[in-house]
C-alpha positions as CSV (number, residue, x, y, z in Angstrom):
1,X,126.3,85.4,80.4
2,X,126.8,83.9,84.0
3,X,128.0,87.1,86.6
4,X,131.3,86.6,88.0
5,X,132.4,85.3,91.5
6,X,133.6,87.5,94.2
7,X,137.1,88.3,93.9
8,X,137.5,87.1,97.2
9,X,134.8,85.9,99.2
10,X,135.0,87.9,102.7
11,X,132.8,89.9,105.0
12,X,130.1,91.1,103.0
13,X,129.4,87.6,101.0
14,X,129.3,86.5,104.3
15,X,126.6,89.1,106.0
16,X,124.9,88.6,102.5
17,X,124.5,85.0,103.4
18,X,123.7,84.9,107.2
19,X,121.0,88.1,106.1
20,X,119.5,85.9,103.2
21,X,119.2,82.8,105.4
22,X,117.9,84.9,108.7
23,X,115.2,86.9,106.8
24,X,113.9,83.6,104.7
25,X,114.0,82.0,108.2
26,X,111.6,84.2,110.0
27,X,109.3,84.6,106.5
28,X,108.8,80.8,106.8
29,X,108.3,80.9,110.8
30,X,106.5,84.4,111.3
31,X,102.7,83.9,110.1
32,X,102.0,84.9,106.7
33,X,99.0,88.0,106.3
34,X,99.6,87.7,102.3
35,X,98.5,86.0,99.5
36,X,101.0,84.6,97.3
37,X,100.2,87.1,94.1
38,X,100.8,90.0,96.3
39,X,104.0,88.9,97.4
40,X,104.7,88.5,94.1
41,X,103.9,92.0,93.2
42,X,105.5,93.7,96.1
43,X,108.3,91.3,95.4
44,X,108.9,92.1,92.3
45,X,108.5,95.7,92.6
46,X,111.2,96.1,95.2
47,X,113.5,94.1,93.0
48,X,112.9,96.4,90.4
49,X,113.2,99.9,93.0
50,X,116.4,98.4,93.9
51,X,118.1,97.9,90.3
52,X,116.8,100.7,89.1
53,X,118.1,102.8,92.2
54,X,121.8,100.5,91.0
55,X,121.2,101.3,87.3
56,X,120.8,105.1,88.3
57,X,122.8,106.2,91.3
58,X,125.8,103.9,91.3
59,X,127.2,104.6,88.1
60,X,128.7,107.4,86.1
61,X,127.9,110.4,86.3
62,X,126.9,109.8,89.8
63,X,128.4,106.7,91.2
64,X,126.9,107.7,94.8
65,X,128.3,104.2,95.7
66,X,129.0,100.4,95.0
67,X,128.1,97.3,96.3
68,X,130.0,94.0,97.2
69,X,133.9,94.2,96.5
70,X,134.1,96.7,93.6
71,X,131.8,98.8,90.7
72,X,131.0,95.8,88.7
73,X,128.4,93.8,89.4
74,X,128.9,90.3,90.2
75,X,127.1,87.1,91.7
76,X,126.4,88.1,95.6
77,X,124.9,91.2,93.7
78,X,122.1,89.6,92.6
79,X,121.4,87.3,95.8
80,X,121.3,91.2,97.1
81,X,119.0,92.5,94.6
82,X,116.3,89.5,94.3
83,X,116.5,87.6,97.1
84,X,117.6,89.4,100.4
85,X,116.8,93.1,100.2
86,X,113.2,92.5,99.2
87,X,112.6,90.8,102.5
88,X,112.5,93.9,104.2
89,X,109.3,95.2,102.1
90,X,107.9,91.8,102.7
91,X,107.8,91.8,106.3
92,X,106.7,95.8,105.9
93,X,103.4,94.8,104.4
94,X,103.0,91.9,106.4
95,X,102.8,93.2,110.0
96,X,100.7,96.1,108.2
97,X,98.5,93.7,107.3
98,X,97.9,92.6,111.7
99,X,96.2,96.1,112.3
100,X,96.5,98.3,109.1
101,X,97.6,101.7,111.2
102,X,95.5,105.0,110.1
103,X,96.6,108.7,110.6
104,X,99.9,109.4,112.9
105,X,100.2,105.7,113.4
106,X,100.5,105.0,110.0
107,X,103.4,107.6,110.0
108,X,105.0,106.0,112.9
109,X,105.3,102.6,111.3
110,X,106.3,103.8,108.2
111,X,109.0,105.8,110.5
112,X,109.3,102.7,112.3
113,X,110.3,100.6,109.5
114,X,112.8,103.4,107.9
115,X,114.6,103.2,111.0
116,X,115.1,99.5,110.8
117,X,115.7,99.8,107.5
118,X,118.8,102.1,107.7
119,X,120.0,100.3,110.8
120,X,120.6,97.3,108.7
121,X,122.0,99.3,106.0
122,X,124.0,101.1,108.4
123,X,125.5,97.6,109.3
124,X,125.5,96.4,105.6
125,X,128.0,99.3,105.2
126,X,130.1,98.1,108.1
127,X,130.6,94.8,106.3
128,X,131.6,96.6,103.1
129,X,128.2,95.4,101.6
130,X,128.1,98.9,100.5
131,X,131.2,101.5,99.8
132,X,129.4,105.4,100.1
133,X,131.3,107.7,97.8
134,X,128.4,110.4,98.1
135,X,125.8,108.8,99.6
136,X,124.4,109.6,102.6
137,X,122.4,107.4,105.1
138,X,120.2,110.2,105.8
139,X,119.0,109.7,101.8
140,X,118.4,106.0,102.8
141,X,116.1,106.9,105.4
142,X,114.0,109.3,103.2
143,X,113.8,107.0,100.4
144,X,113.0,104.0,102.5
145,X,109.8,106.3,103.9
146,X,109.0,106.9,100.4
147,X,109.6,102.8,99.5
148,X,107.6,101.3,102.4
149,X,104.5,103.8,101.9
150,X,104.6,102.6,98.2
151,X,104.8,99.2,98.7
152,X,101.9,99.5,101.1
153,X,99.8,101.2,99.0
154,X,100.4,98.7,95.9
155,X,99.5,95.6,98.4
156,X,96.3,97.5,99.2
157,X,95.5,98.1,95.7
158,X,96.4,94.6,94.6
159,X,94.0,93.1,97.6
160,X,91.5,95.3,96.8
161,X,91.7,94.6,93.1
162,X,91.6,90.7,94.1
């Protein structure tokens, strides 16, 4: 079954496309601290966190909120899901990877990286890339501390099994 187009193609396909193409940019410039199984990992893991946080919170009896043009899911959904959102995580473990922070410091780039992460989501929701009908960005911020220490751990626990 092949996910519908946008019913009209407007400012969020558009910040979709220009974030996709920006973030796969600087992973291809920026040096690269990972091996290619735990990118995979981490990869895959944020894909899944962020269907599952879909699957869960955006529909009934919650529907917290939508993405893209409407409730349903369609094509520029899944470039979302599996191709730009997991970026973030990506460059997360990477620059972790340059001096692996300890203690306080650790916290700070965690709180760092929250901060980044809800400034872009703050902007996603300016393109209508999200629609809030509950959620709040304060929730985003939380959950991204909770994401980004996760998918640290996991990449340490992949390299150490490796």
């Amino acid at each position: 079954m092949m996910l519908p187009l946008p019913e009209k193609f407007d400012s969020n396909e558009i910040f979709i496309i220009f974030s996709t193409v920006l973030s796969w940019t600087l992973m291809f410039i920026l040096p690269r601290r990972l091996p290619a199984v735990t990118i995979t990992i981490i990869w895959t893991f944020n894909v899944f966190l962020a269907v599952l946080a879909d699957i869960t919170l955006s529909v009934k009896p919650y529907e917290l909120y939508f993405t893209i043009d409407h409730k349903k899911h369609e094509l520029f959904d899944v470039l979302l899901h599996f191709v730009t959102y997991p970026t973030l995580s990506y460059f997360v473990v990477n620059f972790y990877q340059y001096n692996k922070p300890k203690g306080l410091k650790y916290l700070f780039y965690i709180i760092f990286w929250a901060g980044i992460a809800i400034s872009l989501e703050w902007i996603s929701v300016k393109f209508h890339v999200f629609t809030y009908t509950g959620w709040k960005l304060y929730l985003s911020f939380i959950t991204y501390l909770f994401v980004f220490a996760a998918t640290i751990w996991l990449a340490n626990f992949v390299e150490k099994k490796g």
